[in-house]
Backbone as XML, in Angstrom:
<?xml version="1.0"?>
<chain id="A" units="angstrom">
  <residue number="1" name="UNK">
    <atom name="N" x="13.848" y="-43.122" z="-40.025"/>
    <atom name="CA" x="14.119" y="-41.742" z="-39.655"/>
    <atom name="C" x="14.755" y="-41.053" z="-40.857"/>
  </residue>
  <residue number="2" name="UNK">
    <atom name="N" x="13.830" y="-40.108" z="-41.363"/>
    <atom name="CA" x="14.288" y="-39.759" z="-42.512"/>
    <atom name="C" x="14.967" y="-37.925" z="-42.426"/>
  </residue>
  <residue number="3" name="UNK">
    <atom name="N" x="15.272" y="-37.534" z="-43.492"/>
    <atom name="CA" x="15.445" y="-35.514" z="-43.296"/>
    <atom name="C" x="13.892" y="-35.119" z="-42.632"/>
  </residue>
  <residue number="4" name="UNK">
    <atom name="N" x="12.852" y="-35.448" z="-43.145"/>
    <atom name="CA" x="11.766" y="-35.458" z="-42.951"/>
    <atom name="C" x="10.699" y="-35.715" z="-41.402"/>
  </residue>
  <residue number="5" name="UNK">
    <atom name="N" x="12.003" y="-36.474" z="-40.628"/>
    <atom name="CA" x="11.271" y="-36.773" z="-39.547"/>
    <atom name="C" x="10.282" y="-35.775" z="-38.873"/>
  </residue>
  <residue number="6" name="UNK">
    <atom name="N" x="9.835" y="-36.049" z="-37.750"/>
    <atom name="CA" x="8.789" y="-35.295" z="-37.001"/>
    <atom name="C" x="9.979" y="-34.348" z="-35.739"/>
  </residue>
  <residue number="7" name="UNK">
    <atom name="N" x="10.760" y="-35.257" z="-35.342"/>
    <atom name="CA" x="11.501" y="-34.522" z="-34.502"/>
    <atom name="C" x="12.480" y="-33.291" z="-35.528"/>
  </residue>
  <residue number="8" name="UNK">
    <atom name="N" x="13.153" y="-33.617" z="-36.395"/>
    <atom name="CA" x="13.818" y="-32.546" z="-37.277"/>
    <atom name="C" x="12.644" y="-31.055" z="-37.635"/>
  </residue>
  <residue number="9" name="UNK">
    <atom name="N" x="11.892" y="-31.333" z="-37.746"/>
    <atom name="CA" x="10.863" y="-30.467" z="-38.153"/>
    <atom name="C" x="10.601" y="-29.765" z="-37.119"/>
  </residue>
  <residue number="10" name="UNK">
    <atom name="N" x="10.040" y="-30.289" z="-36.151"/>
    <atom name="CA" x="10.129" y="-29.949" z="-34.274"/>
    <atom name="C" x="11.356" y="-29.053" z="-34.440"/>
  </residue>
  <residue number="11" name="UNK">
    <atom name="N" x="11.954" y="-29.479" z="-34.072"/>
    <atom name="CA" x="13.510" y="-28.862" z="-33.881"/>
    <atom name="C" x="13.862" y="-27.491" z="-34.910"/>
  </residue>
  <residue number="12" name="UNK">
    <atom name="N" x="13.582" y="-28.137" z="-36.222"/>
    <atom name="CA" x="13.730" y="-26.393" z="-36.825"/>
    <atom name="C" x="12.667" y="-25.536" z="-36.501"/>
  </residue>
  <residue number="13" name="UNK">
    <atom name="N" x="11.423" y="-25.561" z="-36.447"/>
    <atom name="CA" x="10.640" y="-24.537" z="-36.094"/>
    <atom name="C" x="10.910" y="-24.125" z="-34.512"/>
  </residue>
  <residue number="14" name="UNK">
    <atom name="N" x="11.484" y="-24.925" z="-33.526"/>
    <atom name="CA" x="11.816" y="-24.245" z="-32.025"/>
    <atom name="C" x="12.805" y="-23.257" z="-32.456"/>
  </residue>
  <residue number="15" name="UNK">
    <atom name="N" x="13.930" y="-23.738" z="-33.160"/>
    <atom name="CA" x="14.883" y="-22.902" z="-33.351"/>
    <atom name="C" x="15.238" y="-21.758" z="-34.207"/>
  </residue>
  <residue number="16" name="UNK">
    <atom name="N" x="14.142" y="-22.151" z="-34.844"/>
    <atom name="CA" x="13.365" y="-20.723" z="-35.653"/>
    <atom name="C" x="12.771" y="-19.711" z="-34.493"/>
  </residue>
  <residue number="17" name="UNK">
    <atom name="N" x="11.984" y="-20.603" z="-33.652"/>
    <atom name="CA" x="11.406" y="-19.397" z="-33.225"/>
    <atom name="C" x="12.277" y="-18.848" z="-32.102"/>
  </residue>
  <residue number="18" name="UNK">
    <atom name="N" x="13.473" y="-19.333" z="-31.519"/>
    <atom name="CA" x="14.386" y="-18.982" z="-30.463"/>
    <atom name="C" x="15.083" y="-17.675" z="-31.505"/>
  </residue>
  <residue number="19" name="UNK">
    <atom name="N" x="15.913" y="-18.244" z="-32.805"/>
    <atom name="CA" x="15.735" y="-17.120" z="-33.076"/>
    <atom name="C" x="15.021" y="-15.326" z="-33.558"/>
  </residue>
  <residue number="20" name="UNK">
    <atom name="N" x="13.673" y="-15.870" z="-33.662"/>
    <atom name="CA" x="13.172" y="-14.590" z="-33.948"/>
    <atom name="C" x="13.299" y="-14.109" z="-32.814"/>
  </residue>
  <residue number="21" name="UNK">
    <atom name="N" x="13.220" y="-15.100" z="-31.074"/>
    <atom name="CA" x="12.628" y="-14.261" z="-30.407"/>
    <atom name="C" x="14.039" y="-13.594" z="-30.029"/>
  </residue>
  <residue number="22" name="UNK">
    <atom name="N" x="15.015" y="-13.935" z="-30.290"/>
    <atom name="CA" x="16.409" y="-13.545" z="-29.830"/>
    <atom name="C" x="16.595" y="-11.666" z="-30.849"/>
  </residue>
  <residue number="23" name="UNK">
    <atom name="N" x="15.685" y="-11.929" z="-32.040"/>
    <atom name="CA" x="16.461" y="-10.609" z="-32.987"/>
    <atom name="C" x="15.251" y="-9.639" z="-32.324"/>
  </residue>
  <residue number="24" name="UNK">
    <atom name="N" x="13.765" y="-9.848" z="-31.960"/>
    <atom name="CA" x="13.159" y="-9.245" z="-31.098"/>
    <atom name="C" x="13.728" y="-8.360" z="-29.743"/>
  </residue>
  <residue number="25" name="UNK">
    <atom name="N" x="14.453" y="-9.513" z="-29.226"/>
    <atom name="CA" x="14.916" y="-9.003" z="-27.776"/>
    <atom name="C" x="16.386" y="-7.985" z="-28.219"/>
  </residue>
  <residue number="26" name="UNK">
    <atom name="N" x="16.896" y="-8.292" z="-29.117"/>
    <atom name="CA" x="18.239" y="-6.979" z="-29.548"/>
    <atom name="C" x="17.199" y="-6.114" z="-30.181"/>
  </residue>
  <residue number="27" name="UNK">
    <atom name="N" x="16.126" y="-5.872" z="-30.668"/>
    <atom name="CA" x="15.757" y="-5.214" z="-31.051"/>
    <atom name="C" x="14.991" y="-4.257" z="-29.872"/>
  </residue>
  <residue number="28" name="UNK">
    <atom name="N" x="14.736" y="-4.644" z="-28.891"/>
    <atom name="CA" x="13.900" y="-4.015" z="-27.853"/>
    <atom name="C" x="14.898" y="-3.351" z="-27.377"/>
  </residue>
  <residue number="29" name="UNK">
    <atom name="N" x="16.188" y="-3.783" z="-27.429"/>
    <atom name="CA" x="17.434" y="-2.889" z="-26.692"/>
    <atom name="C" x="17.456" y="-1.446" z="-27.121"/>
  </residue>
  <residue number="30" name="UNK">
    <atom name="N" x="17.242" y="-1.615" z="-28.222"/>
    <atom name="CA" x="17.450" y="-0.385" z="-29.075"/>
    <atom name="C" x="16.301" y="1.139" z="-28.875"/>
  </residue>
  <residue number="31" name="UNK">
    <atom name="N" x="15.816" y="0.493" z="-27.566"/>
    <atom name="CA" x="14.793" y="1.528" z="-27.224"/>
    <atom name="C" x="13.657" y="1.988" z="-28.330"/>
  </residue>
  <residue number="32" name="UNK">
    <atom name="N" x="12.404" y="1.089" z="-28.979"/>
    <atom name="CA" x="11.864" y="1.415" z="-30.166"/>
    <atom name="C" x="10.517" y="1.827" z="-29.203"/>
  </residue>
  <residue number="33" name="UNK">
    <atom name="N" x="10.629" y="1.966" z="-27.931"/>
    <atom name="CA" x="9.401" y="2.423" z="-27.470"/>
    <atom name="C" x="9.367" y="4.096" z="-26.462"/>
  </residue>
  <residue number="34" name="UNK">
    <atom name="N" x="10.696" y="4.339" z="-26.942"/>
    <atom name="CA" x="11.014" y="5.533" z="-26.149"/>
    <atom name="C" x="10.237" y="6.795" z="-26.367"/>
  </residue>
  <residue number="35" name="UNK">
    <atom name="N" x="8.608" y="6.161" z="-27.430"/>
    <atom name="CA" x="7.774" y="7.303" z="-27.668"/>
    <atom name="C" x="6.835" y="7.713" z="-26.718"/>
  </residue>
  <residue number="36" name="UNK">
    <atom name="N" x="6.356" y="5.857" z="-25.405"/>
    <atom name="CA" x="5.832" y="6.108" z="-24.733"/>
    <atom name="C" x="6.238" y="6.944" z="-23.173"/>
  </residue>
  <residue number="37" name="UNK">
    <atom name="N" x="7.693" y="7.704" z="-23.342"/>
    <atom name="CA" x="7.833" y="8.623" z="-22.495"/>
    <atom name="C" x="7.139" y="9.574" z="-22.381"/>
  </residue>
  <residue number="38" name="UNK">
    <atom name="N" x="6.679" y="10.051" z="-23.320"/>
    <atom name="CA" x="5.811" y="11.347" z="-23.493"/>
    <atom name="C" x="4.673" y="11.160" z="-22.526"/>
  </residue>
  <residue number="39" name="UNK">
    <atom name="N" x="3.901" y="10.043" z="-22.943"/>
    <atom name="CA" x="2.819" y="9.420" z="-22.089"/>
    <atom name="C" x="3.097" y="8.610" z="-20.828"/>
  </residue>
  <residue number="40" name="UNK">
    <atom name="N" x="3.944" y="8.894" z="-20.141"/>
    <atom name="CA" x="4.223" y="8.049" z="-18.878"/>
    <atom name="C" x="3.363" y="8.752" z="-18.350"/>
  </residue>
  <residue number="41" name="UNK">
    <atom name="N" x="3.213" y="10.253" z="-17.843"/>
    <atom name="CA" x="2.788" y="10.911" z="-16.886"/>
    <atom name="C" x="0.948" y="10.736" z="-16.861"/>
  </residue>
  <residue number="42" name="UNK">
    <atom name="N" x="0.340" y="10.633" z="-17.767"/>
    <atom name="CA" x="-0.798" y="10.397" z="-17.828"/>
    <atom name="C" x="-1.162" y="9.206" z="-17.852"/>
  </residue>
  <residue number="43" name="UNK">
    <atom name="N" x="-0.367" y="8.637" z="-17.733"/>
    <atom name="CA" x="-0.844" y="6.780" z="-18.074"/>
    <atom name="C" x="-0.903" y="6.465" z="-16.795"/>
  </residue>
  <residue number="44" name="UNK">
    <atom name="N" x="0.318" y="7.067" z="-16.421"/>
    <atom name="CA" x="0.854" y="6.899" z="-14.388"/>
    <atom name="C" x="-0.830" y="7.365" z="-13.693"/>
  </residue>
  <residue number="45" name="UNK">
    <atom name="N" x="-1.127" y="8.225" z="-13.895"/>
    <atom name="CA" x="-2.275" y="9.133" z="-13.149"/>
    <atom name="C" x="-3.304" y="8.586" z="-13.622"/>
  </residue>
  <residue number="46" name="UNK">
    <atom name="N" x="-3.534" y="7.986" z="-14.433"/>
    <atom name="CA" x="-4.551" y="6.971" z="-14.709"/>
    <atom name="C" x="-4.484" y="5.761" z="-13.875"/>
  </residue>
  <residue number="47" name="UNK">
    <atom name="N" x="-3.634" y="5.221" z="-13.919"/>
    <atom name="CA" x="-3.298" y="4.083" z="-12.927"/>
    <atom name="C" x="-3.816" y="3.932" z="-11.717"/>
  </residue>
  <residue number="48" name="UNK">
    <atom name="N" x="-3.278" y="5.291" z="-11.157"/>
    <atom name="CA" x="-3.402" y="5.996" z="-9.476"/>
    <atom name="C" x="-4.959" y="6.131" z="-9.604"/>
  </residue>
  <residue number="49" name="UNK">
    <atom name="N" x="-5.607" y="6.786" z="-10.212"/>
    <atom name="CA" x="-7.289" y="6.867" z="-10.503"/>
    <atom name="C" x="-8.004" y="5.902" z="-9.795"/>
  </residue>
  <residue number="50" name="UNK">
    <atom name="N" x="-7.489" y="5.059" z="-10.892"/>
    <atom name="CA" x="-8.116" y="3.010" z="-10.844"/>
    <atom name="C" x="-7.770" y="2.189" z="-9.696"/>
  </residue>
  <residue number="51" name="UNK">
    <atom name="N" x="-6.721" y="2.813" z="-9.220"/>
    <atom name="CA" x="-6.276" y="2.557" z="-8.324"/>
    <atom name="C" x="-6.956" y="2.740" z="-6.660"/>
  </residue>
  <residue number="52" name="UNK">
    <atom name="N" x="-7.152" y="3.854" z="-6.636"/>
    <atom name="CA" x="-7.761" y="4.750" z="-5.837"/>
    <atom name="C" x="-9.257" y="4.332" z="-5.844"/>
  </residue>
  <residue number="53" name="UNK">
    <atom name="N" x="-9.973" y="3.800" z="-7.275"/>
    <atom name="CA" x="-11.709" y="4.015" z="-6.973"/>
    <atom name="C" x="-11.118" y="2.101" z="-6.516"/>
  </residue>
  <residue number="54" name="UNK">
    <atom name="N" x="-10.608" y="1.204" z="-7.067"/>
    <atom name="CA" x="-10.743" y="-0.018" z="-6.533"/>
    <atom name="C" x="-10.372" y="-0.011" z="-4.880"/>
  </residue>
  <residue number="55" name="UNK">
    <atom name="N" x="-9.576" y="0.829" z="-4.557"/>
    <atom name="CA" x="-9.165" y="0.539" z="-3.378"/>
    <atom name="C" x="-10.088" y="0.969" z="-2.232"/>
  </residue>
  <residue number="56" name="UNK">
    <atom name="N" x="-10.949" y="1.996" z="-2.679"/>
    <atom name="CA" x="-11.998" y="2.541" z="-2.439"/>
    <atom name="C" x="-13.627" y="1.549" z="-1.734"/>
  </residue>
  <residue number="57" name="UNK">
    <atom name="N" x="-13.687" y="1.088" z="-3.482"/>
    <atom name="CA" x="-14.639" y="-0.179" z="-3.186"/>
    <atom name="C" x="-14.237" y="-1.289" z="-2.639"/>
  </residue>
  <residue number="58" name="UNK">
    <atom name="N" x="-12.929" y="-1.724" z="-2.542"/>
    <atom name="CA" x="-12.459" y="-3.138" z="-1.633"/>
    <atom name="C" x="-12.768" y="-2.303" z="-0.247"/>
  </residue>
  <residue number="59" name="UNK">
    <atom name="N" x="-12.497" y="-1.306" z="0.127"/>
    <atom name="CA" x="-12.544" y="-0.987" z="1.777"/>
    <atom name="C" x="-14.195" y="-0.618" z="1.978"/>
  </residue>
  <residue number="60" name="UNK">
    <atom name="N" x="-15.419" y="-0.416" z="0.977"/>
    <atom name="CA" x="-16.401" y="-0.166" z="0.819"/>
    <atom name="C" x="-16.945" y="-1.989" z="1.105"/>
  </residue>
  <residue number="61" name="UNK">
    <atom name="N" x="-16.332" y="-3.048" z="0.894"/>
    <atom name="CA" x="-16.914" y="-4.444" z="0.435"/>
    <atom name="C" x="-17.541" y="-4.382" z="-0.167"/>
  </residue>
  <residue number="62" name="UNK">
    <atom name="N" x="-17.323" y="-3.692" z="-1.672"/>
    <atom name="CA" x="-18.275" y="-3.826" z="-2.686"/>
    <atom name="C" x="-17.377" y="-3.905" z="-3.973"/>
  </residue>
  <residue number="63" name="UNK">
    <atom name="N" x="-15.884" y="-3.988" z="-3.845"/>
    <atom name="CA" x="-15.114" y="-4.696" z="-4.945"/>
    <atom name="C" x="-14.985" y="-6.007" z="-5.192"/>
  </residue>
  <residue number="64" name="UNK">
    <atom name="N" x="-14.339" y="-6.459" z="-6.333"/>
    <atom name="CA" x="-14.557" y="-7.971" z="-6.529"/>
    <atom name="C" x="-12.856" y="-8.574" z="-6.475"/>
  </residue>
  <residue number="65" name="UNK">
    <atom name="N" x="-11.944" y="-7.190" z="-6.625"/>
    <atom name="CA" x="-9.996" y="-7.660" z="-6.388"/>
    <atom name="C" x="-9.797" y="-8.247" z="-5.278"/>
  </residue>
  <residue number="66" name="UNK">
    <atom name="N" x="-8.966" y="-8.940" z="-5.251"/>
    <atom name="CA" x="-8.251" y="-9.682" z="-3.768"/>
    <atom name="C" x="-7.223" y="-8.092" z="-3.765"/>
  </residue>
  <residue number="67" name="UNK">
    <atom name="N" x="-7.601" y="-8.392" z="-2.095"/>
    <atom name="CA" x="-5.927" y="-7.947" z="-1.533"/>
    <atom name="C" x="-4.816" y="-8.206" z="-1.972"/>
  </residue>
  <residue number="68" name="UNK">
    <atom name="N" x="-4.533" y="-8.996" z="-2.634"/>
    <atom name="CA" x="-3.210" y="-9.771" z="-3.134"/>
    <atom name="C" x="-3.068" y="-8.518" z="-4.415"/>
  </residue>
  <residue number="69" name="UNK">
    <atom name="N" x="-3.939" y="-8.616" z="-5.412"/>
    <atom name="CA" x="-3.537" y="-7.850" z="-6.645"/>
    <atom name="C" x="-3.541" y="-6.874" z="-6.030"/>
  </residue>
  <residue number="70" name="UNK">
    <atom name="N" x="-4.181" y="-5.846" z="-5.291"/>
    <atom name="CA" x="-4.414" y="-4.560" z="-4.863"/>
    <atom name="C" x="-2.811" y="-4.182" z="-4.075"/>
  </residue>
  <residue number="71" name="UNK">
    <atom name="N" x="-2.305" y="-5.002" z="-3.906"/>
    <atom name="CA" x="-0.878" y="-4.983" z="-3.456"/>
    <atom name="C" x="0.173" y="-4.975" z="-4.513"/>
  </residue>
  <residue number="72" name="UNK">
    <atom name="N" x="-0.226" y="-5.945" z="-5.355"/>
    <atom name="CA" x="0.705" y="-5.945" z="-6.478"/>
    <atom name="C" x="1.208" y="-4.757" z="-7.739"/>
  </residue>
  <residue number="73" name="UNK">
    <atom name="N" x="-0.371" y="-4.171" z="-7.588"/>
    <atom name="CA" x="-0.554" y="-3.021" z="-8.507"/>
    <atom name="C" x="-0.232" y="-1.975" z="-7.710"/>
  </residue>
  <residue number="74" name="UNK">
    <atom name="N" x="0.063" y="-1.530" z="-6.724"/>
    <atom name="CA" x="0.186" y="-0.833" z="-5.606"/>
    <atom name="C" x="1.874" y="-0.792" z="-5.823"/>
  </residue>
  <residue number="75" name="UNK">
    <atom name="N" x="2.264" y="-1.999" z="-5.964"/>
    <atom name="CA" x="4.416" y="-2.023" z="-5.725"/>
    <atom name="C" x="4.458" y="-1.212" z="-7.213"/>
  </residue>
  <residue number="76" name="UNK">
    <atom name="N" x="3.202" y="-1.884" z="-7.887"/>
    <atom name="CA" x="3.786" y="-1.415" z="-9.553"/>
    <atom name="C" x="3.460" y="-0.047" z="-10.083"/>
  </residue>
  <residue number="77" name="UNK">
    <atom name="N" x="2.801" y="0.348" z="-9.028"/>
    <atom name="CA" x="2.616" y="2.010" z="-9.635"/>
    <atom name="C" x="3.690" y="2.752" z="-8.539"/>
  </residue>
  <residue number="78" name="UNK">
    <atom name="N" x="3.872" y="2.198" z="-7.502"/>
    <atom name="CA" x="4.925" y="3.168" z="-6.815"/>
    <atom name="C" x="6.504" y="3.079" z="-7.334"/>
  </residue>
  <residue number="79" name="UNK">
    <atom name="N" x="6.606" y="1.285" z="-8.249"/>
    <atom name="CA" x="7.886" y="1.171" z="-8.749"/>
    <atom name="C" x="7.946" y="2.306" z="-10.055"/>
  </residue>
  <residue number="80" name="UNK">
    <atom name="N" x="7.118" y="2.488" z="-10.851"/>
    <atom name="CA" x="6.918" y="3.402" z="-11.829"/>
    <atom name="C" x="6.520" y="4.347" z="-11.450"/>
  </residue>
  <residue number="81" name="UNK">
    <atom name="N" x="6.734" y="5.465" z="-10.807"/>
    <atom name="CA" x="6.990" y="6.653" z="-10.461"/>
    <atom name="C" x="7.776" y="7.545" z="-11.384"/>
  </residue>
  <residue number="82" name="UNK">
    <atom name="N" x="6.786" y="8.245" z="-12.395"/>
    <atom name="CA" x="7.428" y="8.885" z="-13.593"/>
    <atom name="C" x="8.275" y="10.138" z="-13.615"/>
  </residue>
  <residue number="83" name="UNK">
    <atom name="N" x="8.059" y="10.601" z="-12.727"/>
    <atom name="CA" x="8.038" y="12.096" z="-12.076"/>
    <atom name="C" x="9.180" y="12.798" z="-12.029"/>
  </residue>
  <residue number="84" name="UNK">
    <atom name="N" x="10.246" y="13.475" z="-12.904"/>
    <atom name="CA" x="11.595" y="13.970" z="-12.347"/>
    <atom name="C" x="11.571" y="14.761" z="-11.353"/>
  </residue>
  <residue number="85" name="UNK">
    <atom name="N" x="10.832" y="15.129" z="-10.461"/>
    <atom name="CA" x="11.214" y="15.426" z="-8.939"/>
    <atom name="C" x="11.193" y="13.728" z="-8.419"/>
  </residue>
  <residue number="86" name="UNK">
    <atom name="N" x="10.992" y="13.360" z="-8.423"/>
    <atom name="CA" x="11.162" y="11.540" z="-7.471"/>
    <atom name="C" x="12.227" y="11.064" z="-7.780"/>
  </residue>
  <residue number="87" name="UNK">
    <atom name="N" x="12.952" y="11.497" z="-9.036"/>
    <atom name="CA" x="14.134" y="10.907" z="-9.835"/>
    <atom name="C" x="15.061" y="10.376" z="-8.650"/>
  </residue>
  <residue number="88" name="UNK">
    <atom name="N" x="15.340" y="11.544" z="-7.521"/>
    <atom name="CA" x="16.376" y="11.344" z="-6.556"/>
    <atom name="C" x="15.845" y="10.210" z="-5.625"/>
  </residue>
  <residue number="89" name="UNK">
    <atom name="N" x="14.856" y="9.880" z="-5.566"/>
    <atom name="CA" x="14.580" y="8.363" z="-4.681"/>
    <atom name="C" x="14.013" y="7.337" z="-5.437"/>
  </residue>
  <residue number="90" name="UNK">
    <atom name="N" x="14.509" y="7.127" z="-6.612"/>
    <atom name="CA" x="14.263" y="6.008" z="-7.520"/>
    <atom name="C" x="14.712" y="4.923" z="-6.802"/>
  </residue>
  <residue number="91" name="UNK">
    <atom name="N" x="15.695" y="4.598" z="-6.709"/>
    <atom name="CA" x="16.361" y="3.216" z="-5.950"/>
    <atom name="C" x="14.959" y="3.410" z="-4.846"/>
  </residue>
  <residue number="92" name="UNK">
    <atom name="N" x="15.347" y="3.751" z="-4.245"/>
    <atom name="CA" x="14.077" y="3.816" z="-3.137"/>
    <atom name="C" x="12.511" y="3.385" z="-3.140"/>
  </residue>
  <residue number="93" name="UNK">
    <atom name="N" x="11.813" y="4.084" z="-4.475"/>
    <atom name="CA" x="11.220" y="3.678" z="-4.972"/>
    <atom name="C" x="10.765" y="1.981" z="-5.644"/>
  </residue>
  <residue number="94" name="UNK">
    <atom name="N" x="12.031" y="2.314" z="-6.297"/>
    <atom name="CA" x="11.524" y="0.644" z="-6.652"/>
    <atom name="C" x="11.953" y="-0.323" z="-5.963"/>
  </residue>
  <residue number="95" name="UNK">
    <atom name="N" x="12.889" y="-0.287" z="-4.801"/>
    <atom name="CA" x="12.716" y="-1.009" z="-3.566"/>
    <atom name="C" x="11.513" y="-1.512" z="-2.959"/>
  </residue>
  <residue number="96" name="UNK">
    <atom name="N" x="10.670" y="-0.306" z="-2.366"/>
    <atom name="CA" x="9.304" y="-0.224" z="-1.856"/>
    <atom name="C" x="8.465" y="-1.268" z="-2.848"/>
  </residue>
  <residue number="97" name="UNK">
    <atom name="N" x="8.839" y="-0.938" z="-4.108"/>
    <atom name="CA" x="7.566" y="-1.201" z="-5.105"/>
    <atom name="C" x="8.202" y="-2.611" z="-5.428"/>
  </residue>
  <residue number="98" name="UNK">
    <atom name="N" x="9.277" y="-2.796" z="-5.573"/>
    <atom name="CA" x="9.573" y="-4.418" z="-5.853"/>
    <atom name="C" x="9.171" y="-5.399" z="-5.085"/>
  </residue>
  <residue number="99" name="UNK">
    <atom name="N" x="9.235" y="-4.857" z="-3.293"/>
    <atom name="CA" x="9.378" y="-5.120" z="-2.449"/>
    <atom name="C" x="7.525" y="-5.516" z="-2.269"/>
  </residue>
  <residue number="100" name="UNK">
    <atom name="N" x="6.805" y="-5.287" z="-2.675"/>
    <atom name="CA" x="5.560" y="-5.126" z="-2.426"/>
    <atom name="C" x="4.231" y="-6.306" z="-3.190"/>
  </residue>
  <residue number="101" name="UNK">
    <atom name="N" x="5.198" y="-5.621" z="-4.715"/>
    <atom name="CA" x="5.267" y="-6.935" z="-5.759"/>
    <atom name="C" x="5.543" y="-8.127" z="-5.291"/>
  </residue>
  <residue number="102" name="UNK">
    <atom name="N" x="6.889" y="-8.430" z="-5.231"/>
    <atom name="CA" x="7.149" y="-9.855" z="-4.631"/>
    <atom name="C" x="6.183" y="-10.251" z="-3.554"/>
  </residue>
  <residue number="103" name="UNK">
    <atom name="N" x="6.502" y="-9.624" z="-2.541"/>
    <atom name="CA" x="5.098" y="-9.935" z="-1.622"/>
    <atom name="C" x="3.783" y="-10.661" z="-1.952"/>
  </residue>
  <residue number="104" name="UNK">
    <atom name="N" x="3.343" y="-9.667" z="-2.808"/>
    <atom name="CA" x="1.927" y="-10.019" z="-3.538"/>
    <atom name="C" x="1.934" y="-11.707" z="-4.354"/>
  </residue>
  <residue number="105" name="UNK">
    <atom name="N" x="3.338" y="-11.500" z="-4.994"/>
    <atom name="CA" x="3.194" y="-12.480" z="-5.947"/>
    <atom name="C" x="3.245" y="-13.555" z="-4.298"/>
  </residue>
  <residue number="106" name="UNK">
    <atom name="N" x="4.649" y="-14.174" z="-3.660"/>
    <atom name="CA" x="4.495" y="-14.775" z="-2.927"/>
    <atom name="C" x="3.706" y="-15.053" z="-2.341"/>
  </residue>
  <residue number="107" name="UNK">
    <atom name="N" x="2.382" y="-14.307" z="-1.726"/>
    <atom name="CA" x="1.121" y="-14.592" z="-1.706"/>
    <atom name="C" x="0.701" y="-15.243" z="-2.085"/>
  </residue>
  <residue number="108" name="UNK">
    <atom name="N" x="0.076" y="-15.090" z="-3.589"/>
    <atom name="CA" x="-0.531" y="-15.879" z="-3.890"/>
    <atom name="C" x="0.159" y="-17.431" z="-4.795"/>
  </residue>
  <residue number="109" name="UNK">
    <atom name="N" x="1.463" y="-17.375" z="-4.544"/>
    <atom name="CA" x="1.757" y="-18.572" z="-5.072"/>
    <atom name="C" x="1.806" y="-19.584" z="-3.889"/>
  </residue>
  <residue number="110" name="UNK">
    <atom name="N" x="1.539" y="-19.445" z="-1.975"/>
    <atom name="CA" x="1.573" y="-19.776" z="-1.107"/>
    <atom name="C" x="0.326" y="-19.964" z="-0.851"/>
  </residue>
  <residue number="111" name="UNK">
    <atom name="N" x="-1.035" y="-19.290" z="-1.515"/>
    <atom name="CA" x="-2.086" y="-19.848" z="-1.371"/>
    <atom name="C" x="-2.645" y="-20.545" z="-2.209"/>
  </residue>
  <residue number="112" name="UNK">
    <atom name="N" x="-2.146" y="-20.560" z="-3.669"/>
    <atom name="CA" x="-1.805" y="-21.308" z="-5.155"/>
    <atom name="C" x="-1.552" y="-22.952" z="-4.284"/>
  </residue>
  <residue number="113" name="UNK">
    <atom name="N" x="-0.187" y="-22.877" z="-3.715"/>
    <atom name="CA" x="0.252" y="-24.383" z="-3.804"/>
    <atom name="C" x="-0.378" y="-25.254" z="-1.983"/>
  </residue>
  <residue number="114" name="UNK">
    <atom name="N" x="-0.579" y="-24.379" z="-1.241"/>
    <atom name="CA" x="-1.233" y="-24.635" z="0.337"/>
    <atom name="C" x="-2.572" y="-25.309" z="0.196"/>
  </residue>
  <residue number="115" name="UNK">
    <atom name="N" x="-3.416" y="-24.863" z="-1.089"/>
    <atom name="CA" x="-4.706" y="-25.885" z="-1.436"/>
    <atom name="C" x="-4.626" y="-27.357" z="-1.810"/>
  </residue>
  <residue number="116" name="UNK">
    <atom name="N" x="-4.007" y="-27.592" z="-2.095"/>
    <atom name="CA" x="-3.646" y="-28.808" z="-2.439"/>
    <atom name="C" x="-3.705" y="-29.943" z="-1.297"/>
  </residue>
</chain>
């Protein structure tokens, strides 16, 4: 077992990369994406669109989404509600929408591990 080993080497590159990902994550604090505010509102209404024609064709039986995602994306566009008139039922909001999410996910991690 030398400086050289396989585990030392292992070990500095994990801890290399714990730290980059650590100066990443102080770096995300710092709000470096606060450009995509501008574009919330159209990104949001895009969402709702896609939203709307899939939900469309699942009730048509001619989509290919499970119910499960159509739920999930459903918590996640009502949790992101861009809108400063909604501002005052945010908590509210992402209640509903967390609330909907989890759901979804629990879903399918209950039909994930029930096959077995």
């Amino acid at each position: 077992m030398g400086v050289f080993s396989s585990w030392t080497v292992c070990h500095n590159v994990c801890t290399a990369a714990i730290a980059l990902l650590a100066i990443i994550g102080i770096t995300v604090v710092g709000m470096p994406l606060l450009f995509l505010q501008k574009v919330a509102v159209p990104f949001w209404t895009a969402a709702v669109i896609i939203f709307a024609v899939l939900l469309f064709l699942k009730l048509r039986k001619m989509g290919c989404l499970s119910g499960k995602a159509l739920t999930l994306n459903a918590g996640l566009i009502v949790a992101g509600t861009p809108f400063q008139a909604a501002q005052q039922f945010s908590k509210l909001l992402w209640i509903v929408g967390g609330v909907l999410t989890l759901t979804a996910i629990l879903l399918f991690l209950r039909d994930k591990f029930s096959r077995k």
